[in-house]
C-alpha positions as CSV (number, residue, x, y, z in Angstrom):
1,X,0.0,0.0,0.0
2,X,1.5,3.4,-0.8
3,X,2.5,5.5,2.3
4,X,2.8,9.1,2.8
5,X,6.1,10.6,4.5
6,X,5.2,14.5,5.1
7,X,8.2,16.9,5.1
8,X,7.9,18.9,8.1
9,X,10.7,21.4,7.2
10,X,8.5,24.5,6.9
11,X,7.1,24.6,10.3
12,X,10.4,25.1,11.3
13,X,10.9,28.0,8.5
14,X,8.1,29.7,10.2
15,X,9.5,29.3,13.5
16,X,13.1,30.8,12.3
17,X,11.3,34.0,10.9
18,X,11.3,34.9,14.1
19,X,13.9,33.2,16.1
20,X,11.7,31.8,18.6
21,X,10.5,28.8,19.7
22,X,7.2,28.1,18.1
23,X,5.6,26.4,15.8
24,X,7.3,23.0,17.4
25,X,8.5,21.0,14.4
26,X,7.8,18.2,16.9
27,X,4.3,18.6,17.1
28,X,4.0,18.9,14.1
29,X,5.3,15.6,13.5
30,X,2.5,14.4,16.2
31,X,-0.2,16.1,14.4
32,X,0.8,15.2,10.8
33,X,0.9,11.4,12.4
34,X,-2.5,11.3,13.6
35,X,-3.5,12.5,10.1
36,X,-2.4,9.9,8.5
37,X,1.5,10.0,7.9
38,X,3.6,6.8,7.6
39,X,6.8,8.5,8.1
40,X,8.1,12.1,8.9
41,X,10.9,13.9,6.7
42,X,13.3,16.8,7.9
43,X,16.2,18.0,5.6
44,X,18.9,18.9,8.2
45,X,20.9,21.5,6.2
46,X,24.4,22.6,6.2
47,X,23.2,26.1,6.7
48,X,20.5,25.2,9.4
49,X,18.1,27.3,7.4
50,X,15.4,25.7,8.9
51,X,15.3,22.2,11.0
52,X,17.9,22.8,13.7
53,X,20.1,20.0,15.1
54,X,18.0,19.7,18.2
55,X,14.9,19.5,16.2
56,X,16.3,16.0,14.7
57,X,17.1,15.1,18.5
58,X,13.8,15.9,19.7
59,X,12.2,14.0,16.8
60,X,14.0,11.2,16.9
61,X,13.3,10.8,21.1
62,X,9.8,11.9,21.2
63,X,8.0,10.9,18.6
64,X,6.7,7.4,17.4
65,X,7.2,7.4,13.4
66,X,9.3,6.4,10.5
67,X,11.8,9.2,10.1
68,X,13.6,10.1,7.3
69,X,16.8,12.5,7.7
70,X,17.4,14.7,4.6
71,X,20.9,15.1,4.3
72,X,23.9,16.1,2.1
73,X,26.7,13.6,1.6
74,X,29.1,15.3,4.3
75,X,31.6,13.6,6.9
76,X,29.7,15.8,9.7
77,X,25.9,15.1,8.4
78,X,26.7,10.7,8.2
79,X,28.2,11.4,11.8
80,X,24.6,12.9,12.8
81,X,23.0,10.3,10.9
82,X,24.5,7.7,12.6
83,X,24.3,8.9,16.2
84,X,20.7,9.4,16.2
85,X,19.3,6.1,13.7
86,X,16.9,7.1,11.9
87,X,15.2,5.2,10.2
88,X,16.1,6.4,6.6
89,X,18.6,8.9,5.8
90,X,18.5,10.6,2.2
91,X,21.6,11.5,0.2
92,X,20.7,14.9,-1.9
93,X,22.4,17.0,-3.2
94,X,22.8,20.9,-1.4
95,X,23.4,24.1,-2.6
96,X,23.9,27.6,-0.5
97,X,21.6,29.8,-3.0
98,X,19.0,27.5,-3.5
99,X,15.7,28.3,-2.2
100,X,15.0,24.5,-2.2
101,X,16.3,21.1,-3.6
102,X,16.8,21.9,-7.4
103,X,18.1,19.0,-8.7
104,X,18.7,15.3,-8.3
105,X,21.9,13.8,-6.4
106,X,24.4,13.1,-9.5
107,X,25.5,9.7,-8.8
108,X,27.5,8.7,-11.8
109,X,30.0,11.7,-11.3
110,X,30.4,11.3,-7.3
111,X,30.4,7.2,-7.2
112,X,33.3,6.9,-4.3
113,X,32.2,9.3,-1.6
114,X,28.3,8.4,-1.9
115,X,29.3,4.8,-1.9
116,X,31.2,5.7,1.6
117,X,28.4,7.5,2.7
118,X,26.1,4.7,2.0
119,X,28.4,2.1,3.6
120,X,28.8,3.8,6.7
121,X,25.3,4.5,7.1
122,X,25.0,0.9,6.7
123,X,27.4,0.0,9.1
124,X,25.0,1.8,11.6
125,X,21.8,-0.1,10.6
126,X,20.1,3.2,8.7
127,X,18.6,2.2,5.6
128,X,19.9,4.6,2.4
129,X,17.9,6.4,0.2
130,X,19.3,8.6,-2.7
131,X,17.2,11.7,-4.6
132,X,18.0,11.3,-8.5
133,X,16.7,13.0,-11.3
134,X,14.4,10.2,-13.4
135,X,17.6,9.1,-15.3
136,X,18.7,5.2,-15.8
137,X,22.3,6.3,-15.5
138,X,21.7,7.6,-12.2
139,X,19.3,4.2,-11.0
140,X,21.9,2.3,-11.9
141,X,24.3,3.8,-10.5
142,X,22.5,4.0,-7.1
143,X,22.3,0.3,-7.3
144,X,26.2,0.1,-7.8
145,X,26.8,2.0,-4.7
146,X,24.8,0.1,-2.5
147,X,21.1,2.4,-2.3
148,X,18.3,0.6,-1.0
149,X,15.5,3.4,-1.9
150,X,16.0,5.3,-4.9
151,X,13.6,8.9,-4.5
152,X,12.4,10.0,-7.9
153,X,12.7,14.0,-8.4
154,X,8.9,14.7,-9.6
155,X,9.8,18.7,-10.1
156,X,10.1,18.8,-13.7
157,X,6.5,16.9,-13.8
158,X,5.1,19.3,-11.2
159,X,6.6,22.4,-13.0
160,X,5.0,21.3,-16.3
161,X,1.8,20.2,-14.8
162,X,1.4,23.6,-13.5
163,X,2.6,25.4,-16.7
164,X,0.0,23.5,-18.7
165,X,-2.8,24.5,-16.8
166,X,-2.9,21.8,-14.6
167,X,-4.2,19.5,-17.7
168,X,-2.6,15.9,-16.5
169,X,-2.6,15.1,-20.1
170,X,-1.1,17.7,-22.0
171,X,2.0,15.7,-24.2
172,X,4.4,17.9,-21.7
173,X,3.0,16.3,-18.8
174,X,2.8,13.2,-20.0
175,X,6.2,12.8,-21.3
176,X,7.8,13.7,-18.1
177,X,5.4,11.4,-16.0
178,X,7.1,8.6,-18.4
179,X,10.2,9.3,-17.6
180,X,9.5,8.6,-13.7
181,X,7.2,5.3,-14.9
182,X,10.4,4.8,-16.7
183,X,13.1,5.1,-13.9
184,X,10.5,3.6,-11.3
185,X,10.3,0.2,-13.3
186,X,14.5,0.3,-13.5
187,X,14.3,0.8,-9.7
188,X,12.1,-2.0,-8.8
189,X,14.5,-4.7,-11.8
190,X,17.0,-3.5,-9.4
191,X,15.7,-4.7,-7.0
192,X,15.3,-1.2,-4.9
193,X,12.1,0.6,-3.2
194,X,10.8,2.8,-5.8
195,X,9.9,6.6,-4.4
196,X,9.2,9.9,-5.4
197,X,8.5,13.6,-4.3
198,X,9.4,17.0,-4.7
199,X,6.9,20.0,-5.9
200,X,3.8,17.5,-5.1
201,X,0.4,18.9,-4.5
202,X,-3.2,18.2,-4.2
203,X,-3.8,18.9,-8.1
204,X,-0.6,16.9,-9.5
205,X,-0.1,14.2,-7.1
206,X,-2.6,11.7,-8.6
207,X,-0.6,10.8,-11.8
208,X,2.1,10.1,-9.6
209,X,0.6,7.9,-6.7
210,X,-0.8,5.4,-9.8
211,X,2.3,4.4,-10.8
212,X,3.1,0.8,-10.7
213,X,5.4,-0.2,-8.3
214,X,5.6,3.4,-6.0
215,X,6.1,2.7,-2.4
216,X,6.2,6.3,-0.6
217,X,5.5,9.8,-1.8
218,X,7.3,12.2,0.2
219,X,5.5,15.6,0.7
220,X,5.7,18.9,2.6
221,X,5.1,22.4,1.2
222,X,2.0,21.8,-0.3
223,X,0.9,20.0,2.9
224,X,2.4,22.6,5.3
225,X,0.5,25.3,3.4
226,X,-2.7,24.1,3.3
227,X,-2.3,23.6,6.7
228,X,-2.4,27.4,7.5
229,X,-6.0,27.8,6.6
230,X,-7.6,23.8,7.3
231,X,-5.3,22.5,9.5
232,X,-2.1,19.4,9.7
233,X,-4.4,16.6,10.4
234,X,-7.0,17.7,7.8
235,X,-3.9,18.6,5.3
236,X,-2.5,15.5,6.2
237,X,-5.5,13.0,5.5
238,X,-6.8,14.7,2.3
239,X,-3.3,14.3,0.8
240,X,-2.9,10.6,1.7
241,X,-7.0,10.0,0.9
242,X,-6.1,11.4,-2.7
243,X,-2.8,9.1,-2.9
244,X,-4.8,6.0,-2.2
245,X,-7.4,6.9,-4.2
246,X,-5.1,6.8,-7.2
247,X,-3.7,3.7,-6.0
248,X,-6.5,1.9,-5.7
249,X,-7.7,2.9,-9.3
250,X,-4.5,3.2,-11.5
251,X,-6.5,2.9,-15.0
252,X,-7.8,5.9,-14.4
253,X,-4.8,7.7,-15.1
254,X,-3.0,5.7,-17.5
């Protein structure tokens, strides 16, 4: 059954506006749980834009869900990773001037180090996951280095989803959601958990969630913002009642 892991990284955002203490990231996490979330993602940055170290801490201590640590491929974040387990830690790639994650991880020109990372992370029982672009150079090469989850980069789909006029089957559209039915089916020959996310929202996400062989979507500005006006919980089960929905009924969007 396809799960929901709901990216938590803009209550913090709003928190660090004003340097203060509230919204809790951690409740959060509580709330989006009851709404339905199988798992909880934070992207602990370099910069600590946004989820501080102590965040992750409190997560990892004080909640009761499938978390998924966000992380760039450093010596100092696999140290973090691997003093707190979680459950899943995320290779992608980081850049200072980004607003957000542009781009997927490039595998094929940084084999060693994210082979390190990987093994390491290993070592200390955390189960690797790597963001790529929907590329069979870069699957493949995430199987050569020892990935276990390979997250599909759904931004160019969401970007001309929402360019077209949100029609899901405009050529544009279309062609890009083959390329992640594409890269999801090399995935799962590899023998790795096929999942995707990034620019996900209640008007694109169905497309997605009907692909064969998707395991987790992982969401959180969409979610996050509806949130302001409904709600978490409510934002939270709407999203995962639309992913299963689409699941359950694939043909529909073929």
């Amino acid at each position: 059954m396809i799960e929901l892991g709901v990216n938590i990284d803009h209550i913090a955002t709003l928190r660090q506006a004003r340097r203060t203490y509230e919204p809790d990231p951690v409740w959060g996490a509580v709330e989006a749980h009851l709404g339905g979330a199988d798992g909880i993602t934070v992207h602990l940055r370099e910069d600590r834009r946004h989820i501080q170290d102590e965040d992750v801490r409190r997560l990892r201590e004080l909640t009761h869900i499938k978390l998924n640590l966000e992380m760039a491929a450093t010596d100092e974040m696999v140290a973090i990773a691997c003093r707190l387990k979680p459950e899943m830690a995320m290779l992608v790639p980081e850049g200072r001037q980004e607003v957000t994650t542009e781009g997927g991880l490039d595998i094929v020109a940084n084999e060693s180090r994210i082979r390190d990372s990987i093994s390491r992370l290993a070592d200390a029982g955390i189960q690797s996951s790597v963001f790529i672009d929907a590329e069979l150079d870069q699957v493949e090469a995430a199987a050569r280095v020892g990935a276990r989850v390979c997250e599909i980069h759904t931004g160019p789909y969401a970007e001309a989803f929402h360019l077209k006029g949100r029609d899901a089957r405009s050529p544009a559209v279309l062609a890009e959601l083959e390329k992640i039915r594409t890269a999801g089916a090399a995935i799962v020959g590899l023998g790795m958990r096929f999942n995707a996310g990034h620019a996900l929202n209640y008007f694109n996400v169905q497309p997605v969630a009907a692909l064969a062989g998707v395991r987790e979507l992982h969401i959180g500005h969409a979610i996050v913002s509806r949130a302001v006006f409904v709600g978490l919980r409510e934002a939270v089960g709407e999203m995962k009642r639309l992913m299963r929905e689409a699941a359950a009924a694939p043909h529909l969007y073929a």
